[in-house]
mmJSON file of the N, C-alpha and C atoms, coordinates in Angstrom:
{"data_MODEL":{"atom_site":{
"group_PDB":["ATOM","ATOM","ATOM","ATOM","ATOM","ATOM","ATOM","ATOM","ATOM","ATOM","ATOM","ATOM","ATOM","ATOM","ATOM","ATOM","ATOM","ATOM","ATOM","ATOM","ATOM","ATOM","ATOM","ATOM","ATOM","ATOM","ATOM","ATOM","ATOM","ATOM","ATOM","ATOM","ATOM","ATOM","ATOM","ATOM","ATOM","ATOM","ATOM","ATOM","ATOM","ATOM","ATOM","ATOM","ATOM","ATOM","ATOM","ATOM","ATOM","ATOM","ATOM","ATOM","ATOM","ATOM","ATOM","ATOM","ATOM","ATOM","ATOM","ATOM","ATOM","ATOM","ATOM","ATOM","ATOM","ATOM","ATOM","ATOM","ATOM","ATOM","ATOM","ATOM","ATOM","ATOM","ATOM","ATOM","ATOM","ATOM","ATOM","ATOM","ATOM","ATOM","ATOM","ATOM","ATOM","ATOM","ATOM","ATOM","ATOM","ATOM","ATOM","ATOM","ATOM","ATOM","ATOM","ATOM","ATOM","ATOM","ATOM","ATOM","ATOM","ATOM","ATOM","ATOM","ATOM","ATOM","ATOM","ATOM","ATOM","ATOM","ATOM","ATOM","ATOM","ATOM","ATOM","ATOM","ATOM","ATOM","ATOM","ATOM","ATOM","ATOM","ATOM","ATOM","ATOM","ATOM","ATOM","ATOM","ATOM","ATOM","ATOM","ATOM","ATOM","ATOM","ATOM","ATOM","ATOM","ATOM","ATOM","ATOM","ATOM","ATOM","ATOM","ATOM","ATOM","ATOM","ATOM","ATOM","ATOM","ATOM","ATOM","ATOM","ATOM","ATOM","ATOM","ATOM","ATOM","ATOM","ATOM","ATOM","ATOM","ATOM","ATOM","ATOM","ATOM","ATOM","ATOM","ATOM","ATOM","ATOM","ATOM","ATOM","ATOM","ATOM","ATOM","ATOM","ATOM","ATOM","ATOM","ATOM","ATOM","ATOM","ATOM","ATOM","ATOM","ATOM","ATOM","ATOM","ATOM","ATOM","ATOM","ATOM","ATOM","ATOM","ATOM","ATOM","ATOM","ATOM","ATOM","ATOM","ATOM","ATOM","ATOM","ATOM","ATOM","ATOM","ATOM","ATOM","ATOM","ATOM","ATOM","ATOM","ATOM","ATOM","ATOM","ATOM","ATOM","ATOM","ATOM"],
"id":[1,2,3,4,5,6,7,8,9,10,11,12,13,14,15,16,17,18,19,20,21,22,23,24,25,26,27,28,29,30,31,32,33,34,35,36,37,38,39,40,41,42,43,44,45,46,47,48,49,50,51,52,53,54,55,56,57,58,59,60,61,62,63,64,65,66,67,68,69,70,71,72,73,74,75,76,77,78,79,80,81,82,83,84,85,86,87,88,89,90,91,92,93,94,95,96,97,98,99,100,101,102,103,104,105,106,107,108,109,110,111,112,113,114,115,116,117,118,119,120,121,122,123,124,125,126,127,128,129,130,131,132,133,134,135,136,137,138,139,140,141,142,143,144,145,146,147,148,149,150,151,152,153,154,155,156,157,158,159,160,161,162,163,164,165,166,167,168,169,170,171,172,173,174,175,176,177,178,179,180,181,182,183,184,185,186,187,188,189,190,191,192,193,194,195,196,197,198,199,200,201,202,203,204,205,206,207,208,209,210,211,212,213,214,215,216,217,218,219],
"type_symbol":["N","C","C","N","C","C","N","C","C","N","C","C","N","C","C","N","C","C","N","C","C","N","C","C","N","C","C","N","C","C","N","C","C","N","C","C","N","C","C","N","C","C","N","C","C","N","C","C","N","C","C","N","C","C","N","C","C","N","C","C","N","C","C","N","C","C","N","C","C","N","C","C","N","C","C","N","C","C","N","C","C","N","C","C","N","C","C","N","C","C","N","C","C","N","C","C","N","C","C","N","C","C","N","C","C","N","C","C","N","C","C","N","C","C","N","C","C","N","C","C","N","C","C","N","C","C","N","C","C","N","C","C","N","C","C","N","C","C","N","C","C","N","C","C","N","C","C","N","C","C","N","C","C","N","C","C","N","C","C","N","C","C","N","C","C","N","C","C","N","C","C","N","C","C","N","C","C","N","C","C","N","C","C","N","C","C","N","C","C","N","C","C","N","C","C","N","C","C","N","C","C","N","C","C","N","C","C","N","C","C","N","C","C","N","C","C","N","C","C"],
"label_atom_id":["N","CA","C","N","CA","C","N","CA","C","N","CA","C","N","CA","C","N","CA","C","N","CA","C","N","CA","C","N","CA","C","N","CA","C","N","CA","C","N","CA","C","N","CA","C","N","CA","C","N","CA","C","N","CA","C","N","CA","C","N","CA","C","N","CA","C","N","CA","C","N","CA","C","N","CA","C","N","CA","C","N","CA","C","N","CA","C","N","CA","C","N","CA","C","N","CA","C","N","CA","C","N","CA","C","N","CA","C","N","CA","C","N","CA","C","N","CA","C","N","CA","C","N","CA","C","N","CA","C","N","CA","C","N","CA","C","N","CA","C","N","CA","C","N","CA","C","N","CA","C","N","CA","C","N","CA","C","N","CA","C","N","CA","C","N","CA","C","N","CA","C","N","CA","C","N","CA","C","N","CA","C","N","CA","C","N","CA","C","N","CA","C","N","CA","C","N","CA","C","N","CA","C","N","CA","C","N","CA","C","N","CA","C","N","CA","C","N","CA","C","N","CA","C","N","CA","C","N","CA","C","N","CA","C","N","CA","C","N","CA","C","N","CA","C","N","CA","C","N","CA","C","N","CA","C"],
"label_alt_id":[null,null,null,null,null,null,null,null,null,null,null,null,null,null,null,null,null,null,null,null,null,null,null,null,null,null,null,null,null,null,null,null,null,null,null,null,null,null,null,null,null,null,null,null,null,null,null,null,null,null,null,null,null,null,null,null,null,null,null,null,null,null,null,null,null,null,null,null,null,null,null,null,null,null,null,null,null,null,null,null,null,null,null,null,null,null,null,null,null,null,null,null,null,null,null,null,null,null,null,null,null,null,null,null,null,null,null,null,null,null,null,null,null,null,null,null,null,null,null,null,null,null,null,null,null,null,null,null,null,null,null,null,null,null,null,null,null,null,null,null,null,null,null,null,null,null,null,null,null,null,null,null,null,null,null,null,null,null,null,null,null,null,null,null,null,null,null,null,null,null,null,null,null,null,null,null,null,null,null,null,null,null,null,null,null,null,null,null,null,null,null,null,null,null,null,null,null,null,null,null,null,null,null,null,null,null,null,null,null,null,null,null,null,null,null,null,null,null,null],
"label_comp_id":["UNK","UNK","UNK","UNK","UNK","UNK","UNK","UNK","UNK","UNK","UNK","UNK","UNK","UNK","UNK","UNK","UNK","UNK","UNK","UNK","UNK","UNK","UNK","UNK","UNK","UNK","UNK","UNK","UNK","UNK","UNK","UNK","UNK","UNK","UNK","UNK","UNK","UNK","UNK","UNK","UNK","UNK","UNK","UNK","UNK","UNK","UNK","UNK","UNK","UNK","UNK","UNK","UNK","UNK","UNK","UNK","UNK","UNK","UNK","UNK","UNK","UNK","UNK","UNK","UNK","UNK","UNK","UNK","UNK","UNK","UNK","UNK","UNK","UNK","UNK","UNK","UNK","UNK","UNK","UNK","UNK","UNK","UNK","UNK","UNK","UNK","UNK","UNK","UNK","UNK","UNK","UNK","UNK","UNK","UNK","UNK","UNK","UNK","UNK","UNK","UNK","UNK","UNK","UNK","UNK","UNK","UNK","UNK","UNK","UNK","UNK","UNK","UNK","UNK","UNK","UNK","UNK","UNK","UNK","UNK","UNK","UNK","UNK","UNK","UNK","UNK","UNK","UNK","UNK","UNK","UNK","UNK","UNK","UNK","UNK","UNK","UNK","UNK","UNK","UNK","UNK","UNK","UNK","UNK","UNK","UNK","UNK","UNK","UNK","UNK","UNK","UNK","UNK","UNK","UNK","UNK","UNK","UNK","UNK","UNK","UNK","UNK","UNK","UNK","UNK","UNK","UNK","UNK","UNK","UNK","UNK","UNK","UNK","UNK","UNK","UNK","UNK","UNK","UNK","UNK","UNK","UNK","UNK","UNK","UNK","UNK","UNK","UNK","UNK","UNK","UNK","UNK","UNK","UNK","UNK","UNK","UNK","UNK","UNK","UNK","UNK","UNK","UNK","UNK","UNK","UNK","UNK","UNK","UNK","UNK","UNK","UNK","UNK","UNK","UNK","UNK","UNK","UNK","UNK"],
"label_asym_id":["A","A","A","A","A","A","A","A","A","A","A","A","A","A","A","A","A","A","A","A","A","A","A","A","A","A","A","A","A","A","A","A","A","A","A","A","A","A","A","A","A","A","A","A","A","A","A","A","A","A","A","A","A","A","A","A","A","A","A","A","A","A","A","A","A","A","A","A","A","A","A","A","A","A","A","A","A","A","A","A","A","A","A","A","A","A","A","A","A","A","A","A","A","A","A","A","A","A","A","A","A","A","A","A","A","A","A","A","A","A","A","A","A","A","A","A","A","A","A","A","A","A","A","A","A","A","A","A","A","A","A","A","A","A","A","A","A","A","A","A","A","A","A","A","A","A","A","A","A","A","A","A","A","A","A","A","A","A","A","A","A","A","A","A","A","A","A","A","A","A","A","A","A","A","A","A","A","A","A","A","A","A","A","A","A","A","A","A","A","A","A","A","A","A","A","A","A","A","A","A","A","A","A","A","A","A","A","A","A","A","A","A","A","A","A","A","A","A","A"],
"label_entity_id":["1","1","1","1","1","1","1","1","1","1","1","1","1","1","1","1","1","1","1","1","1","1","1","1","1","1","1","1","1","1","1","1","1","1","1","1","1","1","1","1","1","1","1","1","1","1","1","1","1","1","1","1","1","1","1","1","1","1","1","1","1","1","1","1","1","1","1","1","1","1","1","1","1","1","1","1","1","1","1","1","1","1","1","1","1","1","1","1","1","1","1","1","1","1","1","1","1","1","1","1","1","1","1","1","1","1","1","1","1","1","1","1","1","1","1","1","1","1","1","1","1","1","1","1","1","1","1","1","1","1","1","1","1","1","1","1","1","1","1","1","1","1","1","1","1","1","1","1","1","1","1","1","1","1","1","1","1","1","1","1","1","1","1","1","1","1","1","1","1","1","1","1","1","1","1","1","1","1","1","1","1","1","1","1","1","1","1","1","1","1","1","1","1","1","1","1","1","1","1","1","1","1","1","1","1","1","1","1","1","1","1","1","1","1","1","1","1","1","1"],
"label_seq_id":[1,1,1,2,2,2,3,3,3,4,4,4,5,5,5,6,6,6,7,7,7,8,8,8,9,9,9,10,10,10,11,11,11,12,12,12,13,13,13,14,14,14,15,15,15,16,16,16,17,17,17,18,18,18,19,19,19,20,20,20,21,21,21,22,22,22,23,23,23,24,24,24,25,25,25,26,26,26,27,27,27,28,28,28,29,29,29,30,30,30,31,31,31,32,32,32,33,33,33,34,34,34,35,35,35,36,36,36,37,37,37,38,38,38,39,39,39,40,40,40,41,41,41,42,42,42,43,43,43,44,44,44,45,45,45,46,46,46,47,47,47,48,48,48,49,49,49,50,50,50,51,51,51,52,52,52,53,53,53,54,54,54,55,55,55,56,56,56,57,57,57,58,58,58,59,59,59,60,60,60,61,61,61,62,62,62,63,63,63,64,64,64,65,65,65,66,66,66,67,67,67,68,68,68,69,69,69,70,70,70,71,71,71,72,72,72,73,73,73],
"pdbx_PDB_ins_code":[null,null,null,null,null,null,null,null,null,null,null,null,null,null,null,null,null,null,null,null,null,null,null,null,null,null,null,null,null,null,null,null,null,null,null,null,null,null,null,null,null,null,null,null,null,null,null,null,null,null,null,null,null,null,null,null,null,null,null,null,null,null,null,null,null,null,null,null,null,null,null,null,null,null,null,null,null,null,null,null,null,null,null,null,null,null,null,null,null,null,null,null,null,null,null,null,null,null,null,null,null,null,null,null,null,null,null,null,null,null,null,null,null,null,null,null,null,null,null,null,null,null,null,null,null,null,null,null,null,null,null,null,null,null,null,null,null,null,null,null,null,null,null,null,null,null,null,null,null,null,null,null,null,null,null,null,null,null,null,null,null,null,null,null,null,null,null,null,null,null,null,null,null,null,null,null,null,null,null,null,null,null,null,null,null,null,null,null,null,null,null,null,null,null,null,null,null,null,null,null,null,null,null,null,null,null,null,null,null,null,null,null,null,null,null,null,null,null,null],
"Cartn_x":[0.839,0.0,0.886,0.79,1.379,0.771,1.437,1.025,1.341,0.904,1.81,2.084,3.483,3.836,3.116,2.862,2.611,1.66,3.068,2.669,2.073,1.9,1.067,0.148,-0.596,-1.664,-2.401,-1.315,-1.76,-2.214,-1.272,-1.633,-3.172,-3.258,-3.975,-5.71,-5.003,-6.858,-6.657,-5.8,-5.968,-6.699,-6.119,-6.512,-8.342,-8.833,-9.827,-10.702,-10.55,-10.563,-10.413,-9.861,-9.981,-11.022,-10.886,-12.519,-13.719,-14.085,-14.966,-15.377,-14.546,-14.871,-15.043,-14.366,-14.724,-16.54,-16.404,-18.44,-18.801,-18.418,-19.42,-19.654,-18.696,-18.795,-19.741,-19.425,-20.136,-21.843,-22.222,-23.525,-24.288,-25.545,-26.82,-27.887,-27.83,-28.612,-27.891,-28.601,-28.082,-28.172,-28.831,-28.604,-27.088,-26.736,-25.739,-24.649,-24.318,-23.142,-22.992,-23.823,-23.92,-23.065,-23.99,-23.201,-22.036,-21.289,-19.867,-19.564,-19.725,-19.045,-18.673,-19.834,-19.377,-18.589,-17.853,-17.506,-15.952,-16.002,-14.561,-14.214,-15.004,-14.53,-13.848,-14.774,-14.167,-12.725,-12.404,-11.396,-9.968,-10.534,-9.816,-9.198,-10.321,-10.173,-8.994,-9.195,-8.43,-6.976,-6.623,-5.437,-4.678,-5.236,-4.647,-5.317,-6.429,-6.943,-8.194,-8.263,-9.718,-10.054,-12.044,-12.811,-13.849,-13.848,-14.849,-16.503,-17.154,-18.751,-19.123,-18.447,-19.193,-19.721,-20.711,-20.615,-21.113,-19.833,-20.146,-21.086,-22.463,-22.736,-22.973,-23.117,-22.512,-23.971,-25.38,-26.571,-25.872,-25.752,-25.878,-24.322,-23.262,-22.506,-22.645,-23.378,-23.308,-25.256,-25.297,-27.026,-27.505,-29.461,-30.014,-30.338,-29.652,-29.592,-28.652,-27.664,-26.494,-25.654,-25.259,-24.261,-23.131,-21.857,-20.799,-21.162,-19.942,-19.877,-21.207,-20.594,-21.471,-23.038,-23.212,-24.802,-24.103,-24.086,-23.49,-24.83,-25.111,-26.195,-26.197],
"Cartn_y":[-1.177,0.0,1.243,1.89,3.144,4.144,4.915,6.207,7.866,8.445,9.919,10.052,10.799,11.136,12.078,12.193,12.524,14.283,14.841,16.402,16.618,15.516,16.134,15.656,15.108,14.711,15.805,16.316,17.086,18.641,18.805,19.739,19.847,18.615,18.374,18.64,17.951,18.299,19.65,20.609,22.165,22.708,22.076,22.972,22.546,21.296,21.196,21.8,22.183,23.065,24.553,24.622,26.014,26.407,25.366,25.314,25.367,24.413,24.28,25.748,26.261,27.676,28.51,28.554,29.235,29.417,28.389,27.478,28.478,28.35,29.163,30.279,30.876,32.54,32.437,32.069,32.537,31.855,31.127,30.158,31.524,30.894,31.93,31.335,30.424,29.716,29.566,29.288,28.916,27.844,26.772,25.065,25.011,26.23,25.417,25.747,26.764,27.093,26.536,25.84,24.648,23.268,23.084,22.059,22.211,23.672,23.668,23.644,24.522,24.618,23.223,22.056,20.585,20.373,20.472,20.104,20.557,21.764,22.709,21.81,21.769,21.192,19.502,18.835,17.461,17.371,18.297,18.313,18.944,20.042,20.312,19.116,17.992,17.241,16.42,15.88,15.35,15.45,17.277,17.675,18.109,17.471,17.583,19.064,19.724,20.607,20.168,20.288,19.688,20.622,20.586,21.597,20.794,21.967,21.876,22.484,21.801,22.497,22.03,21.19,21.284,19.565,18.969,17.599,16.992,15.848,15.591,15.038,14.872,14.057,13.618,12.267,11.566,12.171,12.162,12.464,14.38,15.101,16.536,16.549,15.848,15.842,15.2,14.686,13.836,13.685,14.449,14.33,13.252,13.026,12.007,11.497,11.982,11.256,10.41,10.274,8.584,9.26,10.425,11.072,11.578,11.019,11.736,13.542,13.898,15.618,16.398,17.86,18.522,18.784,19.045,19.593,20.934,20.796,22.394,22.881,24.221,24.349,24.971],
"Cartn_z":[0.0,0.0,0.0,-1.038,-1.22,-0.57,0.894,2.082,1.287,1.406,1.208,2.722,2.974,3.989,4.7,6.045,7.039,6.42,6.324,6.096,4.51,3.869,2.251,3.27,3.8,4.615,4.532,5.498,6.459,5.553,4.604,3.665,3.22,2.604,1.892,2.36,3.803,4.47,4.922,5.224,5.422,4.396,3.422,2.126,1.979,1.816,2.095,3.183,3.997,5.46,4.939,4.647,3.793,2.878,1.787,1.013,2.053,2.866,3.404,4.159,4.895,5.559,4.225,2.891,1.654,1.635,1.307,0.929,2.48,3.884,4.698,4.416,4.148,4.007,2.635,2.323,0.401,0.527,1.511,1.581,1.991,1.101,1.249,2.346,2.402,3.61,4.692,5.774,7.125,7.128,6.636,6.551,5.646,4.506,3.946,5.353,5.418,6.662,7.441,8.161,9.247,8.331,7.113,6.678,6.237,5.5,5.105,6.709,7.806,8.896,9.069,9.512,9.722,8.675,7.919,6.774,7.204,7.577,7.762,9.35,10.071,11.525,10.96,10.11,10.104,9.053,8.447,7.89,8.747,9.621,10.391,11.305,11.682,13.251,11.732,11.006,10.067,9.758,9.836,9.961,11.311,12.271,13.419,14.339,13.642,14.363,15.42,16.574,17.219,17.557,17.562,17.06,18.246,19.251,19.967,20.081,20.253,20.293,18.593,18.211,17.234,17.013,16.524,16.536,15.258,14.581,13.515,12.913,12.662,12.106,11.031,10.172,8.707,8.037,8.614,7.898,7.15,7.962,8.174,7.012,7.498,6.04,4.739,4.392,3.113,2.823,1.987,1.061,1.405,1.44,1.374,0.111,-1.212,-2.055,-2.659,-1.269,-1.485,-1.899,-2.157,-2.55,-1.874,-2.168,-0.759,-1.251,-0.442,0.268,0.449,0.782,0.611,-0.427,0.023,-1.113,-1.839,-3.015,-3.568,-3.861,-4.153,-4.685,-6.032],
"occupancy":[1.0,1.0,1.0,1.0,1.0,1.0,1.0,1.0,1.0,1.0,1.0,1.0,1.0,1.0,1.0,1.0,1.0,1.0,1.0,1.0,1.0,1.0,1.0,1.0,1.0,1.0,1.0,1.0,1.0,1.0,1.0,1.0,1.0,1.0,1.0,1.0,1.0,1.0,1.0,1.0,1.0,1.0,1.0,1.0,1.0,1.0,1.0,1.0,1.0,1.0,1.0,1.0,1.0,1.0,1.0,1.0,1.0,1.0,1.0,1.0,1.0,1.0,1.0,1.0,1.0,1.0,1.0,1.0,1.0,1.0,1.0,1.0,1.0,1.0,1.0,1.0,1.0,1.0,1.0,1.0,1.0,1.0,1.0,1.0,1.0,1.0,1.0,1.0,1.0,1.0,1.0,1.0,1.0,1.0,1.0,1.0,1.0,1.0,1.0,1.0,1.0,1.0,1.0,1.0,1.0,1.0,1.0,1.0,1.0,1.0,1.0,1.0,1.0,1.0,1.0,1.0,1.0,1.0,1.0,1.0,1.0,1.0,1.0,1.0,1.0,1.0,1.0,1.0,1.0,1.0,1.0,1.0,1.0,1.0,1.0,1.0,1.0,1.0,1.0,1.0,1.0,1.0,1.0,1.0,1.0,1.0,1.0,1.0,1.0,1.0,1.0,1.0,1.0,1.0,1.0,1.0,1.0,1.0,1.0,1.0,1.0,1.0,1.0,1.0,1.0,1.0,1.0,1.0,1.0,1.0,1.0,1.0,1.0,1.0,1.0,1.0,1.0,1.0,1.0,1.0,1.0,1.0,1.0,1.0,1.0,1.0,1.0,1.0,1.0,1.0,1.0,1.0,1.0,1.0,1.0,1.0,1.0,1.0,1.0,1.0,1.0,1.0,1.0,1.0,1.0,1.0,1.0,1.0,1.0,1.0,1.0,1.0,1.0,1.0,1.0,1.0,1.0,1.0,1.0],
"B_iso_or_equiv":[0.0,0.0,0.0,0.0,0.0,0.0,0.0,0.0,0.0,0.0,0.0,0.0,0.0,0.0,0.0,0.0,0.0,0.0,0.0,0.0,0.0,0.0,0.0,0.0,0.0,0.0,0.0,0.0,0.0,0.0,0.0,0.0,0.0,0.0,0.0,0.0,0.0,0.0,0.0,0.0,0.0,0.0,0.0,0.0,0.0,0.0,0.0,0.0,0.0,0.0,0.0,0.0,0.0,0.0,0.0,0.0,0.0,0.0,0.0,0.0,0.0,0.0,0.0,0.0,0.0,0.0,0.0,0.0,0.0,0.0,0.0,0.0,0.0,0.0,0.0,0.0,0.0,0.0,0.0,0.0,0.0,0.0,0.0,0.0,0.0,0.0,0.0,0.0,0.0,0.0,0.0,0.0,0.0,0.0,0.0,0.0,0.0,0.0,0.0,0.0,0.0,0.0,0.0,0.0,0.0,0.0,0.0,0.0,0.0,0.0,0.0,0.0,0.0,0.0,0.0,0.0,0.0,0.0,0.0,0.0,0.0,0.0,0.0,0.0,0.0,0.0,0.0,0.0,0.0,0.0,0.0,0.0,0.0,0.0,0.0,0.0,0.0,0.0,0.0,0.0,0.0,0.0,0.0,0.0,0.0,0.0,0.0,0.0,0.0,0.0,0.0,0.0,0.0,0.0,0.0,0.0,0.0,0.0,0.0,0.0,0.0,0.0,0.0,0.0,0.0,0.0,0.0,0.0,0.0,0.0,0.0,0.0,0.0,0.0,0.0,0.0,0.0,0.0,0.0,0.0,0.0,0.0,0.0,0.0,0.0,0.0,0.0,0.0,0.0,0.0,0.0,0.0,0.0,0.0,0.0,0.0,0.0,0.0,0.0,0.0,0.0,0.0,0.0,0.0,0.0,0.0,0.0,0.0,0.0,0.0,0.0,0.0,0.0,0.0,0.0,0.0,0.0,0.0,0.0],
"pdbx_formal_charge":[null,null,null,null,null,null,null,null,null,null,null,null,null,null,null,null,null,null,null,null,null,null,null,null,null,null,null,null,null,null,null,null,null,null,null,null,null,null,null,null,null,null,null,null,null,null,null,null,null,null,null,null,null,null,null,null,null,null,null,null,null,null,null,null,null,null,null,null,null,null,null,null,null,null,null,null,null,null,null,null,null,null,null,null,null,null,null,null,null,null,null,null,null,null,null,null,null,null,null,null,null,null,null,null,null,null,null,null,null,null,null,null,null,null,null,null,null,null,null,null,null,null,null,null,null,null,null,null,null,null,null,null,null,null,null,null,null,null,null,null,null,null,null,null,null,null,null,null,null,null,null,null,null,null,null,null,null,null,null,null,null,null,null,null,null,null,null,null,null,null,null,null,null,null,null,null,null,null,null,null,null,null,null,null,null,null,null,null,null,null,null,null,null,null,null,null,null,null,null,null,null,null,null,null,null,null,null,null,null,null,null,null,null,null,null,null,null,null,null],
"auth_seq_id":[1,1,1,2,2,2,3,3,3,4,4,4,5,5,5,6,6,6,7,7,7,8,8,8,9,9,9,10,10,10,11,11,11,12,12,12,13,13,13,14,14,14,15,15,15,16,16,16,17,17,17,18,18,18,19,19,19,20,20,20,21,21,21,22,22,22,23,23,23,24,24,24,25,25,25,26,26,26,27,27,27,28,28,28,29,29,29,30,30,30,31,31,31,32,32,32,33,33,33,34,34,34,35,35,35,36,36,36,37,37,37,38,38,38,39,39,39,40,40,40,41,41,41,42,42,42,43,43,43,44,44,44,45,45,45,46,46,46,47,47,47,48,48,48,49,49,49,50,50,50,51,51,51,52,52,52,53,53,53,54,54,54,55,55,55,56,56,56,57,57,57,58,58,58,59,59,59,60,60,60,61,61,61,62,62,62,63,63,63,64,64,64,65,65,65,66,66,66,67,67,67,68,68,68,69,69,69,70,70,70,71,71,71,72,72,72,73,73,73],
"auth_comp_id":["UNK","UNK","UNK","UNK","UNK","UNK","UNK","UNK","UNK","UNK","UNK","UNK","UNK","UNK","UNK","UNK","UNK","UNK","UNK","UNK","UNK","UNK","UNK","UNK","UNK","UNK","UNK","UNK","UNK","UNK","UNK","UNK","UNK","UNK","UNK","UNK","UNK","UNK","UNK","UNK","UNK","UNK","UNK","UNK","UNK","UNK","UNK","UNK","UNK","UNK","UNK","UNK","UNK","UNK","UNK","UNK","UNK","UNK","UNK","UNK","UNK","UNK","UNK","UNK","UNK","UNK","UNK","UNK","UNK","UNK","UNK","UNK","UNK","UNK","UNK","UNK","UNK","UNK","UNK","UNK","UNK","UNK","UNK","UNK","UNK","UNK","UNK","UNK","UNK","UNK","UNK","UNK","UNK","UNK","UNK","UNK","UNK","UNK","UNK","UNK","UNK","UNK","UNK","UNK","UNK","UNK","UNK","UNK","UNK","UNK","UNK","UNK","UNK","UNK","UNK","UNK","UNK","UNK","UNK","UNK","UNK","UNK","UNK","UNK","UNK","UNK","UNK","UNK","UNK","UNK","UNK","UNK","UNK","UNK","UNK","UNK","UNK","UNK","UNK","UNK","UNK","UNK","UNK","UNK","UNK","UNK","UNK","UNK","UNK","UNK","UNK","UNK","UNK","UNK","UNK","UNK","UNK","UNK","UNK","UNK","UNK","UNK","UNK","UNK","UNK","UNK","UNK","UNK","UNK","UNK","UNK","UNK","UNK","UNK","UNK","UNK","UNK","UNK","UNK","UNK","UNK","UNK","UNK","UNK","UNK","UNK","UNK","UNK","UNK","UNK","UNK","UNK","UNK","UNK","UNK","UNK","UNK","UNK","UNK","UNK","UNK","UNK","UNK","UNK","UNK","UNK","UNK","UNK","UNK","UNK","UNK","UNK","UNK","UNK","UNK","UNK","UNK","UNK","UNK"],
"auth_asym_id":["A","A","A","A","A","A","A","A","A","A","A","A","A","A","A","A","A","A","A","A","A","A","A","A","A","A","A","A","A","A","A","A","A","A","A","A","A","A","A","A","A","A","A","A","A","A","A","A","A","A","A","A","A","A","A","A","A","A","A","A","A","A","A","A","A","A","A","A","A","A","A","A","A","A","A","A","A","A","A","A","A","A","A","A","A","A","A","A","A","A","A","A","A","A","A","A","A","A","A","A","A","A","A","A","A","A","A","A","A","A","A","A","A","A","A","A","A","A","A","A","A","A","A","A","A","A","A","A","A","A","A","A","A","A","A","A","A","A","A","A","A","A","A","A","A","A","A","A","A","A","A","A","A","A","A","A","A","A","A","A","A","A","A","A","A","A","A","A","A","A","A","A","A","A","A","A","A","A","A","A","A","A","A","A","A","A","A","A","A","A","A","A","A","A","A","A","A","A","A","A","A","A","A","A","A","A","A","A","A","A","A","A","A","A","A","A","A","A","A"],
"auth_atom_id":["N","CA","C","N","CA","C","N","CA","C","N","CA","C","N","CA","C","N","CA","C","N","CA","C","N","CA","C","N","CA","C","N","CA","C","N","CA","C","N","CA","C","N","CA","C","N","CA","C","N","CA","C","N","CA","C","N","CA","C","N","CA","C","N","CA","C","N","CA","C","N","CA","C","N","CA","C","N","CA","C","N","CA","C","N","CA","C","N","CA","C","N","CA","C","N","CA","C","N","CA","C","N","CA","C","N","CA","C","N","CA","C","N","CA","C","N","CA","C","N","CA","C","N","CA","C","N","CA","C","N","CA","C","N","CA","C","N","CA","C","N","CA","C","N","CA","C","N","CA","C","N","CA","C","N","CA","C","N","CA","C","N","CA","C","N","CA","C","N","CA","C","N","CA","C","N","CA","C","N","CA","C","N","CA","C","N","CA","C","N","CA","C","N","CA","C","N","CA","C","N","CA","C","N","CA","C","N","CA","C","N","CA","C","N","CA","C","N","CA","C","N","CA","C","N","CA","C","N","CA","C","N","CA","C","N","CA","C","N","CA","C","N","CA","C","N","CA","C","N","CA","C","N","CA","C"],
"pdbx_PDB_model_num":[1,1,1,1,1,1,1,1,1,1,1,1,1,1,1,1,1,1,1,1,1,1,1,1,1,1,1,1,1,1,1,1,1,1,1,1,1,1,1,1,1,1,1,1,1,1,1,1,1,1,1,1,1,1,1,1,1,1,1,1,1,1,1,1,1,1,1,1,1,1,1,1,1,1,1,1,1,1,1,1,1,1,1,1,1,1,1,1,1,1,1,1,1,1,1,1,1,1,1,1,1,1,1,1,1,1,1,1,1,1,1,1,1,1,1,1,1,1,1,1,1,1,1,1,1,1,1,1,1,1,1,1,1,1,1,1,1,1,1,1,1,1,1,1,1,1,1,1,1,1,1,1,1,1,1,1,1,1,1,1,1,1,1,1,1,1,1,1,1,1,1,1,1,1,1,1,1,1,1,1,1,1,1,1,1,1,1,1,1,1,1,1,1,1,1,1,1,1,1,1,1,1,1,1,1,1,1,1,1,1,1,1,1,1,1,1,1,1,1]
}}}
C-alpha cells in the first residue's frame, strides 16, 4: 500500500478546510453554513486541528440522495 507522507496529509486536508470555511462565508442559507461549517470542523479534526462544540454528524454531512460531500447548490 502506497502512504503519502505525514505532512502532504496534512496539507492536503488544510486545504480542504480552507474550502470548506470558503463554501461558509459565500452560503446563502443557514442550513448550507452549518453544513460547510461541519464540513470545515471534520477536515480540520483530520489535519490535526480539534474543534470543539461542534458535533459531527454523517446524515448533516453527506445528502439524502447517497451522494458523498457537501450539497453544492
Amino acid at each position: 500500500m502506497n502512504h503519502r507522507p505525514r505532512e502532504q496529509r496534512k496539507a492536503y486536508a488544510m486545504h480542504r478546510m480552507a474550502e470548506a470555511i470558503g463554501r461558509a462565508i459565500r452560503s446563502e442559507s443557514a442550513q448550507e453554513q452549518e453544513r460547510a461549517k461541519r464540513w470545515a470542523a471534520a477536515w480540520g479534526v483530520v489535519s490535526g486541528i480539534r474543534s470543539s462544540g461542534i458535533r459531527l454528524r454523517r446524515d448533516v454531512l453527506f445528502d439524502g440522495r447517497g451522494k458523498g460531500g457537501p450539497r453544492m447548490a
